[in-house]
MARTIPA-706206 format. One record per residue: residue number from 0; residue in one letter; chain; x, y, z of N, C-alpha, C, O, CB in turn. Coordinates in pm, whole numbers, plus 32768, in hexadecimal, padded with zeros to 4 digits. Glycine has a CB too. Layout:
<recs>
<rec NUM; A; A; <X; Y; Z>; <X; Y; Z>; <X; Y; Z>; <X; Y; Z>; <X; Y; Z>>
...
</recs>
This chain:
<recs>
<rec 0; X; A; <6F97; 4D3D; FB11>; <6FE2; 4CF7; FAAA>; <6FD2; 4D41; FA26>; <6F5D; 4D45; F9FE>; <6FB4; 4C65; FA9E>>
<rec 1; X; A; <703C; 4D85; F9CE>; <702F; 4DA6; F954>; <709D; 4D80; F91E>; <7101; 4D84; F966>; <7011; 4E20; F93F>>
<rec 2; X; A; <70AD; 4D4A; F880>; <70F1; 4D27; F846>; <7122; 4DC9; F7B0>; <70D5; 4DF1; F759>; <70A8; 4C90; F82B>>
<rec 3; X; A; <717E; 4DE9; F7C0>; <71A6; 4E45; F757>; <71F5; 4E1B; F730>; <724F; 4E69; F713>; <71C0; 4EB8; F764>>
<rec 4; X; A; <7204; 4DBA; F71E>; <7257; 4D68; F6A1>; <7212; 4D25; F62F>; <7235; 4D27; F5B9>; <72A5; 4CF4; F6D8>>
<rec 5; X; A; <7187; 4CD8; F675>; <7144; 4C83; F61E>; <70D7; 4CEE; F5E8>; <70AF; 4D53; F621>; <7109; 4BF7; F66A>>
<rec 6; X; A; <70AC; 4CB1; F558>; <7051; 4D0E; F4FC>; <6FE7; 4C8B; F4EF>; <6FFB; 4C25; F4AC>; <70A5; 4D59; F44F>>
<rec 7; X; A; <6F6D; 4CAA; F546>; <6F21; 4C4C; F533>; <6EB5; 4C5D; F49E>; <6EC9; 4CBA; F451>; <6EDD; 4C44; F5BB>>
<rec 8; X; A; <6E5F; 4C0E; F48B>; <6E0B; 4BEB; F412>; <6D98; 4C6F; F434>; <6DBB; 4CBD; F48D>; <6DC3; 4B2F; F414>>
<rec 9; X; A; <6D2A; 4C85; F3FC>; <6CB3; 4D01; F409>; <6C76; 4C89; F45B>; <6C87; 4C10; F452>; <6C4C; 4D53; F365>>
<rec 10; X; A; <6C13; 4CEA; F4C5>; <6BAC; 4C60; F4FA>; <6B62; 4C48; F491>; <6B71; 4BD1; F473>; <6B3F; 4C74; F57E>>
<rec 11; X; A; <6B07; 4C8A; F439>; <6A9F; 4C47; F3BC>; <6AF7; 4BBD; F392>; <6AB8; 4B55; F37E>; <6A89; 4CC4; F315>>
<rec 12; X; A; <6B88; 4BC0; F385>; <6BB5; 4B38; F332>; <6BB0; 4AD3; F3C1>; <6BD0; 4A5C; F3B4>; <6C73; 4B44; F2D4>>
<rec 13; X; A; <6B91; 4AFC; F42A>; <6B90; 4A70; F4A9>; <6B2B; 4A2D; F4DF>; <6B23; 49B6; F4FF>; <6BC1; 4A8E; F524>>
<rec 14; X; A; <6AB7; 4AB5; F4EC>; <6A41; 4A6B; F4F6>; <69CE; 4A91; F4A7>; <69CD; 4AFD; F46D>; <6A1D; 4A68; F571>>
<rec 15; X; A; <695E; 4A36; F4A1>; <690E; 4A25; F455>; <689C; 4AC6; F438>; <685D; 4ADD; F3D1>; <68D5; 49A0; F490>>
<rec 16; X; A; <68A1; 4B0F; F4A1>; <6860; 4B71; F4CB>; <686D; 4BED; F471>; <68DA; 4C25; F466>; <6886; 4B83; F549>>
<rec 17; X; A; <6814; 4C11; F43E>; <681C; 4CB3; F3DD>; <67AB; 4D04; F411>; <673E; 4CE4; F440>; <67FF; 4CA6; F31A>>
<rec 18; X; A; <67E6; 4D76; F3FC>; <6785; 4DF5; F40E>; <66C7; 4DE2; F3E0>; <6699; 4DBA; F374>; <67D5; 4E75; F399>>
<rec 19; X; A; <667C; 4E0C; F457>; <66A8; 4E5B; F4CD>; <66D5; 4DE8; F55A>; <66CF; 4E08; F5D1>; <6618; 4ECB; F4F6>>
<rec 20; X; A; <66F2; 4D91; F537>; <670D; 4D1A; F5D8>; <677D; 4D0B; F5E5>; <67A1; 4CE0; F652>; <66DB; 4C76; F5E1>>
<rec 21; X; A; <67F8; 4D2C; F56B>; <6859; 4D24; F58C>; <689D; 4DB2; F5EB>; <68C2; 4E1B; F5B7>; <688B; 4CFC; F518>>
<rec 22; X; A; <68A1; 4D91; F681>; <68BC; 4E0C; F6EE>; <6938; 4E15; F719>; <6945; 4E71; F769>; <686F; 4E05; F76C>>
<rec 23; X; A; <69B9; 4DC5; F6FD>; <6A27; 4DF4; F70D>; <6A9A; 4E33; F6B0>; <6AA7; 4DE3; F653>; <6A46; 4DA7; F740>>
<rec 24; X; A; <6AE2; 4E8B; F6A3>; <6B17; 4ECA; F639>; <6B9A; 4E8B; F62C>; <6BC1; 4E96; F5B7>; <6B19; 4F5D; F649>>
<rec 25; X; A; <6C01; 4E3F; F688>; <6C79; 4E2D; F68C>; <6CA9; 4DCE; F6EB>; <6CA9; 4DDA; F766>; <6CAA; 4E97; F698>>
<rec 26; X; A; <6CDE; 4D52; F692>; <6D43; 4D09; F6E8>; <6DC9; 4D43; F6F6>; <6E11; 4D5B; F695>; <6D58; 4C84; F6B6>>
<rec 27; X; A; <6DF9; 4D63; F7A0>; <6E76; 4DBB; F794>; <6EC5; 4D45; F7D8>; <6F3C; 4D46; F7B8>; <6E79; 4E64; F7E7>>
<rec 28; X; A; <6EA3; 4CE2; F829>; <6EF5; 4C67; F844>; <6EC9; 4BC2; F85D>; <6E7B; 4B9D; F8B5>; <6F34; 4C8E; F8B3>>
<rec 29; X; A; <6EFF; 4B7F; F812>; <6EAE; 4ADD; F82B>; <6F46; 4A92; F864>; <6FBA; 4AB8; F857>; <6E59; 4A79; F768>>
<rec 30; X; A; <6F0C; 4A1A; F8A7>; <6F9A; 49A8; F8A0>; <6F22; 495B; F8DD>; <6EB2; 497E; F903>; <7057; 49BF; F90B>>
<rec 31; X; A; <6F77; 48C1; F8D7>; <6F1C; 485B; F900>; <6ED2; 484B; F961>; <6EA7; 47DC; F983>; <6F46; 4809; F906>>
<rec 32; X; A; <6EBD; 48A3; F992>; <6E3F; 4895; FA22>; <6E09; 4929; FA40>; <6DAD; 493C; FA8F>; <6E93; 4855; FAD4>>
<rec 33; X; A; <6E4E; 4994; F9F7>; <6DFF; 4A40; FA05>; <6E11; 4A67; F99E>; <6E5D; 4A42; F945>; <6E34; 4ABA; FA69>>
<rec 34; X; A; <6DA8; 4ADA; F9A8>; <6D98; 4B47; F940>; <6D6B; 4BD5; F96A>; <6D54; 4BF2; F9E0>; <6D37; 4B19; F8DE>>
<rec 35; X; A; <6D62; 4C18; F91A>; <6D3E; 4CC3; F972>; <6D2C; 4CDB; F8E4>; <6D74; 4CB8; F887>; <6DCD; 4D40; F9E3>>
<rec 36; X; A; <6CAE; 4D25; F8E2>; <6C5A; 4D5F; F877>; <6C2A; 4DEF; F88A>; <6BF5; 4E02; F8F8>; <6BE2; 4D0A; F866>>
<rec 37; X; A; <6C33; 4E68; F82E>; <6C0A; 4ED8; F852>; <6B88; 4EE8; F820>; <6B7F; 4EB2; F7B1>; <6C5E; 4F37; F830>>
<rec 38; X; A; <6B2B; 4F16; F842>; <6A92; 4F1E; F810>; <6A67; 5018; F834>; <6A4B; 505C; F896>; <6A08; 4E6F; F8BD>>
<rec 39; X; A; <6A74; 5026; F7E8>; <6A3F; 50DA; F7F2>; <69CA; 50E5; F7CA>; <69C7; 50E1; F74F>; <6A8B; 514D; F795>>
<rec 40; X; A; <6951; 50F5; F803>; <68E4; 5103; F7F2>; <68AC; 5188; F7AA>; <68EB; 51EB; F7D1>; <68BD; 50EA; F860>>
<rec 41; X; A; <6867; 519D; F76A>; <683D; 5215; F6FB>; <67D0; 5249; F735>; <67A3; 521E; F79F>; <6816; 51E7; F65C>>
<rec 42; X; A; <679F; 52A8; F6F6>; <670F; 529A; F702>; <6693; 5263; F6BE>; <661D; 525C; F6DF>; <66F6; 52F2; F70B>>
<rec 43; X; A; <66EB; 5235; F632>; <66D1; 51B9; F5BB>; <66EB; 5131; F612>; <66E1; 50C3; F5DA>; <6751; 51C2; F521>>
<rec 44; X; A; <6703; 5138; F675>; <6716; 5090; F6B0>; <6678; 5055; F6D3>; <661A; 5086; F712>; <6784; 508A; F760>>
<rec 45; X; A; <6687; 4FE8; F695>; <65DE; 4F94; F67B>; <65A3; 4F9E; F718>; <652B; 4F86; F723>; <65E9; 4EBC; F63E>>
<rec 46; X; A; <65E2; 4FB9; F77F>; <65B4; 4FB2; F807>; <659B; 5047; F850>; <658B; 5062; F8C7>; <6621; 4F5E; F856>>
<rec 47; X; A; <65A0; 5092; F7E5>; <65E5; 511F; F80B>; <6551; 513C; F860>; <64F6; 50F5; F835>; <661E; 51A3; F76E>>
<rec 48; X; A; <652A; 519B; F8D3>; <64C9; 5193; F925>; <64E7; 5219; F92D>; <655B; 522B; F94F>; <64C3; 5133; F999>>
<rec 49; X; A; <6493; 52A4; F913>; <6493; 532C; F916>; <6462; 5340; F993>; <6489; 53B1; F9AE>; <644B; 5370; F8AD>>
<rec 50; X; A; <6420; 5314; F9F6>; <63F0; 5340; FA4F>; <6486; 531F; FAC1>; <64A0; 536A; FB1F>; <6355; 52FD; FA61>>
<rec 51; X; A; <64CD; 52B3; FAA3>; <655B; 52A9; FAC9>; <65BB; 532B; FABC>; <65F4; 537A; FB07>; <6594; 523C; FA75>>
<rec 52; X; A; <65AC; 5315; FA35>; <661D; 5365; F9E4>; <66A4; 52DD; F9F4>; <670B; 52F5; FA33>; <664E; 5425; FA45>>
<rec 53; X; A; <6692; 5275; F9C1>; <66F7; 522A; F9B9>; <66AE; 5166; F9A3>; <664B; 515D; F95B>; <6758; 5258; FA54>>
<rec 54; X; A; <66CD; 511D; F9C5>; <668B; 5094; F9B0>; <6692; 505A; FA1B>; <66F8; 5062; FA5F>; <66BF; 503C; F94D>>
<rec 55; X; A; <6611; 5006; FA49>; <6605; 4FC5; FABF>; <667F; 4F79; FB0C>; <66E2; 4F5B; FAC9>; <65A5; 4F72; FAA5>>
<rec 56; X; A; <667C; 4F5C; FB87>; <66FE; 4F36; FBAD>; <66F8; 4E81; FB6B>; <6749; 4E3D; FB2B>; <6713; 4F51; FC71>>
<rec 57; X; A; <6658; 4E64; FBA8>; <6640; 4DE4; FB65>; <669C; 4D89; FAE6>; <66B5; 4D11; FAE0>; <65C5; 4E02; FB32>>
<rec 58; X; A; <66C6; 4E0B; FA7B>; <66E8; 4DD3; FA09>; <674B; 4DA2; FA26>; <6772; 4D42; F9E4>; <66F0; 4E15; F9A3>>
<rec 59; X; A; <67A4; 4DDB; FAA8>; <681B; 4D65; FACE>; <683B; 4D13; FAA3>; <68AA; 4CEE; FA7C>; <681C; 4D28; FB1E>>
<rec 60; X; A; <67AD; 4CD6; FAA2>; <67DB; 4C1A; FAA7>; <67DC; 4C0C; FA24>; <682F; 4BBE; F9F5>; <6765; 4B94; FAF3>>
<rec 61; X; A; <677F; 4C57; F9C8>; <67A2; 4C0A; F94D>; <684E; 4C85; F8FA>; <686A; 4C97; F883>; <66DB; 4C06; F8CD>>
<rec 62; X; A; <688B; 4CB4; F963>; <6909; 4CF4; F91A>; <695D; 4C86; F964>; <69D0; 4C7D; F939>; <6936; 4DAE; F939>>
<rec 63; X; A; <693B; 4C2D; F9CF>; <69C7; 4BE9; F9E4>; <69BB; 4B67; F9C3>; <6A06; 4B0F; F9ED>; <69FE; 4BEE; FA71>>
<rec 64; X; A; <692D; 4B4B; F94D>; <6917; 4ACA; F916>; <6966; 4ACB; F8A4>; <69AB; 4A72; F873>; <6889; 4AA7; F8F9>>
<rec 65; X; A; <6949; 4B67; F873>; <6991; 4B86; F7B9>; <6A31; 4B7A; F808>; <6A87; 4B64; F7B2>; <6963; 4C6C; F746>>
<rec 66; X; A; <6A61; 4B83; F87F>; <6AFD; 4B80; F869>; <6B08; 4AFF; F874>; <6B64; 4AD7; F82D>; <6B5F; 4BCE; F8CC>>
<rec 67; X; A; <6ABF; 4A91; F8C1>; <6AFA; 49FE; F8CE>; <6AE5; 49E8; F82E>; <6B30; 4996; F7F8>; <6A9C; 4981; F946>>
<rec 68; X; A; <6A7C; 4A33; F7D8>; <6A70; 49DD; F761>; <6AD7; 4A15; F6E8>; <6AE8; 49D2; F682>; <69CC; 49DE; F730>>
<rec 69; X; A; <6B0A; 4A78; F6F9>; <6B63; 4AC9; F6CC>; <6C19; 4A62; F6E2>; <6C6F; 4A30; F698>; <6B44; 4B6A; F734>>
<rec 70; X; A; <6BFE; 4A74; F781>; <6C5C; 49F3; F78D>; <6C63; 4963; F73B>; <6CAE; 4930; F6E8>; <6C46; 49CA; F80A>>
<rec 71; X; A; <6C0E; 494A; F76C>; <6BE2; 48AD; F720>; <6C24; 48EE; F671>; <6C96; 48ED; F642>; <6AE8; 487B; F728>>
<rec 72; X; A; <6BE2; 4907; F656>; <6C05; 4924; F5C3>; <6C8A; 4928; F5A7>; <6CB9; 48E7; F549>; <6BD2; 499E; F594>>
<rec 73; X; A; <6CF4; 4996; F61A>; <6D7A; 4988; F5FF>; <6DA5; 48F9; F5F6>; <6DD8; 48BF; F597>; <6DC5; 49CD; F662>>
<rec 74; X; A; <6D89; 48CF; F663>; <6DCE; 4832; F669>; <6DDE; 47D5; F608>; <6E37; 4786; F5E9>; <6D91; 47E3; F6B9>>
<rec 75; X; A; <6D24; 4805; F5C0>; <6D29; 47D3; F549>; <6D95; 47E9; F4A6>; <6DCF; 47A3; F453>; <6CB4; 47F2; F53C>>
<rec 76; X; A; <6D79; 4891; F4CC>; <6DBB; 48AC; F46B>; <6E69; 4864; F453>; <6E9D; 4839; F3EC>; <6DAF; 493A; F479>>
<rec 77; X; A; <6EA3; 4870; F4EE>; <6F48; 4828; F500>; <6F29; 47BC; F4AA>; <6F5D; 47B5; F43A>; <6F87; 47E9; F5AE>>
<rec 78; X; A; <6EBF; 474B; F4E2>; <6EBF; 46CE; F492>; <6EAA; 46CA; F404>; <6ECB; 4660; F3CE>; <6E65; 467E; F4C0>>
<rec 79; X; A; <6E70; 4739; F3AA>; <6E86; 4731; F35A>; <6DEE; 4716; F318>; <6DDD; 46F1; F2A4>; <6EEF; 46EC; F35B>>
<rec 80; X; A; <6D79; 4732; F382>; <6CF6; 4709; F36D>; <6CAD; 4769; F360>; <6CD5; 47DD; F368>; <6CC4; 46BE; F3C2>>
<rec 81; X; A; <6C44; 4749; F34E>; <6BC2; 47AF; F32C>; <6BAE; 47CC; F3BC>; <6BE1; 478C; F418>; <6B28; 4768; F2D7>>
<rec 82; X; A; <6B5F; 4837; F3C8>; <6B06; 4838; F471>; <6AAA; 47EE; F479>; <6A66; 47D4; F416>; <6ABE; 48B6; F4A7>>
<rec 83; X; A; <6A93; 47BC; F4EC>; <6A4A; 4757; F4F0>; <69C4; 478A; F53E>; <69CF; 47F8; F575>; <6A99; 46E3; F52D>>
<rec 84; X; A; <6962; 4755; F547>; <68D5; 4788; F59D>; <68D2; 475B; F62F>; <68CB; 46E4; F64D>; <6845; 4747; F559>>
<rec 85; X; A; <68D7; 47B7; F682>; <68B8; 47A9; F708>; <684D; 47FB; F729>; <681B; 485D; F6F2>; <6923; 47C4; F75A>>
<rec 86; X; A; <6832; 47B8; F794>; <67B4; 47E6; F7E5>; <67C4; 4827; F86C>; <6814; 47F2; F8BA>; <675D; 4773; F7FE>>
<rec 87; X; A; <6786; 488D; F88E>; <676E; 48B2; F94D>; <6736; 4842; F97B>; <6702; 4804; F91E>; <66FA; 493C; F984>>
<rec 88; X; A; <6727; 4804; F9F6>; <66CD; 47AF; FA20>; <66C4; 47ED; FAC3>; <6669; 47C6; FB0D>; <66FF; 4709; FA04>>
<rec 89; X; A; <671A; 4841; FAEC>; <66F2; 4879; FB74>; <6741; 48DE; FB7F>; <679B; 4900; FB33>; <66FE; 4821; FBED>>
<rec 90; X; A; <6718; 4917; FBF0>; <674E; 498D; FC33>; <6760; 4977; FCD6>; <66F9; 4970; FD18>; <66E9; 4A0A; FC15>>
<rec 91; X; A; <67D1; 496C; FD12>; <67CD; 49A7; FDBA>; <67B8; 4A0E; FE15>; <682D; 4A28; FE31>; <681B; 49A3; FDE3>>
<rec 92; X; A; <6784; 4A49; FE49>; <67A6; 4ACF; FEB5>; <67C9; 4B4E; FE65>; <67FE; 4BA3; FEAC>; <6836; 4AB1; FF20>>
<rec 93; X; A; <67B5; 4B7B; FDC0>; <67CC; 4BDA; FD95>; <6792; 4C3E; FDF8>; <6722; 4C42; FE2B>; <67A8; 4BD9; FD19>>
<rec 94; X; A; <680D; 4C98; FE08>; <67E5; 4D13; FE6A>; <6828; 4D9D; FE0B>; <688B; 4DA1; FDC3>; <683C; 4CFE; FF24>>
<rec 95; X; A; <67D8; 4DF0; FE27>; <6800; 4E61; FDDD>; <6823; 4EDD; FE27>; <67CC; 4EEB; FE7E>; <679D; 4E7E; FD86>>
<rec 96; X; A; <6885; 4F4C; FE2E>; <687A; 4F84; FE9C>; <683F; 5020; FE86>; <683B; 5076; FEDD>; <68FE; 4F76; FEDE>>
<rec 97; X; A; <6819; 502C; FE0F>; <67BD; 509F; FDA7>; <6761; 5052; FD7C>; <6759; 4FD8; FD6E>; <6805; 50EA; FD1D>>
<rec 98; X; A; <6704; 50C6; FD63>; <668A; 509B; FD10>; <6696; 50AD; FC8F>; <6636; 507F; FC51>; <6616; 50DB; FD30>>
<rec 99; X; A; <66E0; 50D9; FC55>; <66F9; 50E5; FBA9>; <67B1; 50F5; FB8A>; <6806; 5121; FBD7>; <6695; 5197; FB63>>
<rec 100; X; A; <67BD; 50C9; FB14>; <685C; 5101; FACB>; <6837; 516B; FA7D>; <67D6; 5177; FA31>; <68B8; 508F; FA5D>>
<rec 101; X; A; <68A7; 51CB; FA9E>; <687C; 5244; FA58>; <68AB; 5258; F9EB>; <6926; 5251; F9E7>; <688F; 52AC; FA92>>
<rec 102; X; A; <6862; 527A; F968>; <68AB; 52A1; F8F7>; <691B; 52D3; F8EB>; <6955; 5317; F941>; <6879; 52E2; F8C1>>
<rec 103; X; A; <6948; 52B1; F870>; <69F9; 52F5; F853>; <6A52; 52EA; F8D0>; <6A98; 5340; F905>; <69FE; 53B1; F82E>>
<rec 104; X; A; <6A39; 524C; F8FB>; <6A87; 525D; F96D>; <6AD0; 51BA; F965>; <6A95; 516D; F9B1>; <6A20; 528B; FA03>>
<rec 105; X; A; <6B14; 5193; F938>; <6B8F; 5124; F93E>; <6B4A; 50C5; F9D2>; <6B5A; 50DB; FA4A>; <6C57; 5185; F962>>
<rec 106; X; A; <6B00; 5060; F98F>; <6B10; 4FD9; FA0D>; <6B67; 4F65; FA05>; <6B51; 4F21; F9A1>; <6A8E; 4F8B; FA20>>
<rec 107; X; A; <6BB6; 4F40; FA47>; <6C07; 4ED5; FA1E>; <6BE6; 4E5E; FA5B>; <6BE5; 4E49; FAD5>; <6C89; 4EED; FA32>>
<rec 108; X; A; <6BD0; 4E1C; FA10>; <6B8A; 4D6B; FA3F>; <6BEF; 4D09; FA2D>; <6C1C; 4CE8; F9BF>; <6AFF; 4D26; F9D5>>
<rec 109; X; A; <6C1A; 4CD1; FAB5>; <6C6D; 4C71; FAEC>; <6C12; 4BDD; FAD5>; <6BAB; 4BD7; FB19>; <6C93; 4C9B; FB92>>
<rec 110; X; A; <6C2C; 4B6E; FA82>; <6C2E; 4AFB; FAD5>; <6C72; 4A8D; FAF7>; <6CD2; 4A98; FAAA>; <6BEC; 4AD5; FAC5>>
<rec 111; X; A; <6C89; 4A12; FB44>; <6CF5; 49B3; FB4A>; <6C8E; 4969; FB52>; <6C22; 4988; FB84>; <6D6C; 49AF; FBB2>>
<rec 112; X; A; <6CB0; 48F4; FB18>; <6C85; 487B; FB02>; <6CB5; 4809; FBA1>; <6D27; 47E0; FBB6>; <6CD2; 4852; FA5F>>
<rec 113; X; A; <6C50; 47F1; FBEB>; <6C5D; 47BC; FC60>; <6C9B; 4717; FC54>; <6D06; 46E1; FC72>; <6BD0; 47CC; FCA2>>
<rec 114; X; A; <6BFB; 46DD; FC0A>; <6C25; 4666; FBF2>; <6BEC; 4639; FB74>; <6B95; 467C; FB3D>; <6C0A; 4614; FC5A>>
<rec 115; X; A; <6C13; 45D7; FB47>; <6BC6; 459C; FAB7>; <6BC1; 44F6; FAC6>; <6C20; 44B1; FAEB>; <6C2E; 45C9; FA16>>
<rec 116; X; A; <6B2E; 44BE; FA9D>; <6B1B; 4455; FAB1>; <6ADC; 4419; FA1E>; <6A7D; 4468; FA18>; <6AD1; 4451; FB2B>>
<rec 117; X; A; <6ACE; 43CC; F9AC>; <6AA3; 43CA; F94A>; <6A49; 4416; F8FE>; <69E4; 43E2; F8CD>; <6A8F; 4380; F950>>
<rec 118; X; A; <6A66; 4495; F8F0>; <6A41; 44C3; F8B6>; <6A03; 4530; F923>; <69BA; 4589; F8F8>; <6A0B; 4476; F861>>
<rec 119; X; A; <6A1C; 4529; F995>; <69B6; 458C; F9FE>; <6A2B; 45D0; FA4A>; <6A8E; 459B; FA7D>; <693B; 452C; FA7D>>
<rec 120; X; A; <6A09; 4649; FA46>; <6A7A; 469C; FAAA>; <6A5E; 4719; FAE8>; <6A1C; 476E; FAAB>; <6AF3; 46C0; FA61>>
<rec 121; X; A; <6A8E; 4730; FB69>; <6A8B; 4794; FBC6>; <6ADA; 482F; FB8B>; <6B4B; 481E; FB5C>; <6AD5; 474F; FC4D>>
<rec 122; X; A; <6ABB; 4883; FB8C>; <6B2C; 48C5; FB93>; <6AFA; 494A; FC37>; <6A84; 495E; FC56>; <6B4E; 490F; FAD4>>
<rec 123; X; A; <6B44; 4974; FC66>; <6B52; 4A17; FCA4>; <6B4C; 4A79; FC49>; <6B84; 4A54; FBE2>; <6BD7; 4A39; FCEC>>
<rec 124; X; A; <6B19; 4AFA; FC40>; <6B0C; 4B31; FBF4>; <6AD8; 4BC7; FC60>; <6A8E; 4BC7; FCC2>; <6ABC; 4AE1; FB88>>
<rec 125; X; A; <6B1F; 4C37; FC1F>; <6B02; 4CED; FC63>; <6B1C; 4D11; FBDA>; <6B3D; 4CE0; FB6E>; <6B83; 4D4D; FCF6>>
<rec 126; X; A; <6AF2; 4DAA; FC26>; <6AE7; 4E12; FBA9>; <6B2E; 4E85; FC02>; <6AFE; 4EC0; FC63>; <6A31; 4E3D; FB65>>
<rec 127; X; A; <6B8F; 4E91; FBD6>; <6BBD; 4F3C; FC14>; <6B75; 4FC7; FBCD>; <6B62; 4FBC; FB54>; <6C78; 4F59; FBF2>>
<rec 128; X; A; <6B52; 5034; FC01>; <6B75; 509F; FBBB>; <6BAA; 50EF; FC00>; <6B89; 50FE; FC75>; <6B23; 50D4; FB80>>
<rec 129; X; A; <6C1A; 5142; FBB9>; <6C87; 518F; FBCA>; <6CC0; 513D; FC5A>; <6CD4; 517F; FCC0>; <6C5D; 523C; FBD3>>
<rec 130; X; A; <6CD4; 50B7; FC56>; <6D18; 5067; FCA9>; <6D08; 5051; FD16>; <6D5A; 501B; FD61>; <6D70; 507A; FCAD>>
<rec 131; X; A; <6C94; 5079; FD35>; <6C3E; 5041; FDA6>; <6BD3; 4FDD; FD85>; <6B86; 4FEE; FD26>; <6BFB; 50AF; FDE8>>
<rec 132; X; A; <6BD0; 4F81; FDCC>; <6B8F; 4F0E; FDBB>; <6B02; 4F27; FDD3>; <6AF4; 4F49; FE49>; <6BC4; 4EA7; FE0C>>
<rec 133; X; A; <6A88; 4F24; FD8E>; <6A18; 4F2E; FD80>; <6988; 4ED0; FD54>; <6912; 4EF4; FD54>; <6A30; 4F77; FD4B>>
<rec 134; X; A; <69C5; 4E4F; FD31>; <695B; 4DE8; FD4D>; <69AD; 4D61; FD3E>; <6A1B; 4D73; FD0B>; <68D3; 4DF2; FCE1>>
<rec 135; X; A; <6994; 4CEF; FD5B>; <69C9; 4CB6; FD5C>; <6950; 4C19; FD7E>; <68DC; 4C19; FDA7>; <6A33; 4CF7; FDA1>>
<rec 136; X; A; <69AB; 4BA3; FD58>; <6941; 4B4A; FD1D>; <6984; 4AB2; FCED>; <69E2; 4AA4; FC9F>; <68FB; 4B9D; FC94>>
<rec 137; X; A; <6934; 4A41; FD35>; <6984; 49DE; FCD7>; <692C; 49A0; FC89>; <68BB; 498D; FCB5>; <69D6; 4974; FD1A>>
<rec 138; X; A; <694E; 4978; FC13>; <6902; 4951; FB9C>; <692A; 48CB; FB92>; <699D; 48AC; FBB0>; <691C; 49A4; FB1A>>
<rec 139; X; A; <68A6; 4845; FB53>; <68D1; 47DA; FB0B>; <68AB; 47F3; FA94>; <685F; 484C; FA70>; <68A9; 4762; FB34>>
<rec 140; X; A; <68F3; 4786; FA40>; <68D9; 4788; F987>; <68F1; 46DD; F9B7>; <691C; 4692; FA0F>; <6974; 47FA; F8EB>>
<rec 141; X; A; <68AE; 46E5; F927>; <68AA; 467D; F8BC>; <68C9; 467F; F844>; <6893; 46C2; F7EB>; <684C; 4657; F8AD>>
<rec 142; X; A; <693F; 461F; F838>; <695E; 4622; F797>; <6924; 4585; F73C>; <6976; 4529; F733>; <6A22; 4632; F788>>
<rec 143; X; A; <68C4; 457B; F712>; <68E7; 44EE; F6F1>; <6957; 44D4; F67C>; <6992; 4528; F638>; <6864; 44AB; F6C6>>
<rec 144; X; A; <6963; 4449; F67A>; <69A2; 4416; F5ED>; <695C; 4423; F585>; <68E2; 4422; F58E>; <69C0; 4393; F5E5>>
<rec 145; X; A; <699F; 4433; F501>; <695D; 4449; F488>; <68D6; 43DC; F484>; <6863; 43F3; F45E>; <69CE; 4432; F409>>
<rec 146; X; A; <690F; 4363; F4B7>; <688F; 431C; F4A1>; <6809; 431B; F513>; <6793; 430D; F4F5>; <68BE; 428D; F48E>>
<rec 147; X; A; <683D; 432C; F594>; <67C3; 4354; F5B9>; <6763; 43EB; F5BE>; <66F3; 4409; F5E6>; <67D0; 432B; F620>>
<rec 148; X; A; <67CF; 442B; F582>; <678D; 44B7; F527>; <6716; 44A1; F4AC>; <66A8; 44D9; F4AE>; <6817; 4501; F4CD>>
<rec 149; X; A; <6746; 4447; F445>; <6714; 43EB; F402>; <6699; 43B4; F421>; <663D; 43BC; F3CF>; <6760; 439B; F3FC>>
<rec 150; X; A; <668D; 4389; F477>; <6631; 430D; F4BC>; <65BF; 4373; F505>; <6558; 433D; F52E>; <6698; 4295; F544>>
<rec 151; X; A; <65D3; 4414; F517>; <658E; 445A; F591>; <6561; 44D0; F503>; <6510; 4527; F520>; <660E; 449C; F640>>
<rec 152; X; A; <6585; 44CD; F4A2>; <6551; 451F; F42E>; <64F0; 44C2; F403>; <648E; 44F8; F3CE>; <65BB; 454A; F3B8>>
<rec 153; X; A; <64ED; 4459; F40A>; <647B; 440E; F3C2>; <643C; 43A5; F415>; <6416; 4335; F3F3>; <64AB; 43CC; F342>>
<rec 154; X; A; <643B; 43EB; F49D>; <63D6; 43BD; F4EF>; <63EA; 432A; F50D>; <6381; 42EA; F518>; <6353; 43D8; F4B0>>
<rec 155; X; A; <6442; 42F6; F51A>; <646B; 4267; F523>; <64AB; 4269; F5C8>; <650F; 42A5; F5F0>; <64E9; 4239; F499>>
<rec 156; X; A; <644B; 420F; F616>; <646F; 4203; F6B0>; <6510; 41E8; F6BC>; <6559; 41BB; F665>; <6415; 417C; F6FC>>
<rec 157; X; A; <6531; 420F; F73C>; <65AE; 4215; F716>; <65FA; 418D; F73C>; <6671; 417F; F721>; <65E9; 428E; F752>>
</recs>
C-alpha cells in the first residue's frame, strides 16, 4: 500500500518519541486500519551493534510499535487532536528470519489493526527489506482515556 497523492505530517509531530528512541524515519501510507513506515538504520542508530554491522533483529518489535504509534497519532492528527499515549502490553510469535537489519538499508514496517476493544487492540504487523518479508509479529497496545491516563500518572487504582 503507498499513497503518492497524500503528504503526510513528520513522525516527531505524531508521536511522542525523540531522538535517540525515536526509530522510524517516515510515514509513506496510513488509512483507518494500516500504515507502512520506512525506518533506515545508520550506524548512529541507538541500536547500532558493530559486531553485527547493522541492529539487532530484536528491535523489530519496538519498529512495528513506533508504526502502530505513528499510526495512532495520524488518526489523531485527522481528528484534529494531540497524540495521545499508548502503551506495548504484548508481543506474539515475533519471528525474525535474519539476525540483524543492515545499515543504509530501507525496512518497511507494515501494520493493520486486527481488532479494537476499549481502548485495547491487536494489530498484524512485518517488516520487509528490499520486499521480502523478514520478521513478522502481532502486537497488543493500550491506549487509555485521558482520564484513566490521569488516574495511572498519579497512582490512583484504576
Amino acid at each position: 500500500m503507498t499513497d503518492t497523492q497524500t503528504t503526510y505530517p513528520p513522525i516527531a509531530s505524531l508521536v511522542p518519541h525523540r531522538a535517540p528512541m525515536l526509530l522510524v524515519d517516515e510515514l509513506i501510507y496510513a488509512d483507518k486500519a494500516h500504515a507502512h513506515c520506512q525506518a533506515i538504520p545508520t550506524r548512529e542508530h541507538h541500536f547500532f551493534d558493530a559486531s553485527l554491522q547493522g541492529i539487532p533483529a530484536w528491535v523489530g518489535i519496538e519498529l512495528m510499535a513506533q508504526t502502530i504509534a505513528t499510526w495512532a497519532g495520524y488518526q489523531d492528527f485527522l481528528a484534529g487532536k494531540s497524540p495521545a499515549i499508548g502503551f506495548l502490553v504484548g508481543s506474539r510469535q515475533y519471528k525474525a528470519t535474519v539476525p540483524h537489519f543492515p545499515v543504509d538499508k530501507t525496512l518497511d514496517i507494515f501494520v493493520e489493526e486486527i481488532m479494537s476493544d476499549g481502548g485495547m487492540s491487536v494489530f498484524g504487523c512485518h517488516i520487509e527489506l528490499n520486499g521480502i518479508e523478514v520478521a513478522t509479529c502481532q502486537l497488543s497496545t493500550y491506549e487509555p482515556s485521558p482520564e484513566a491516563l490521569s488516574k495511572m500518572t498519579k497512582g490512583v487504582p484504576a
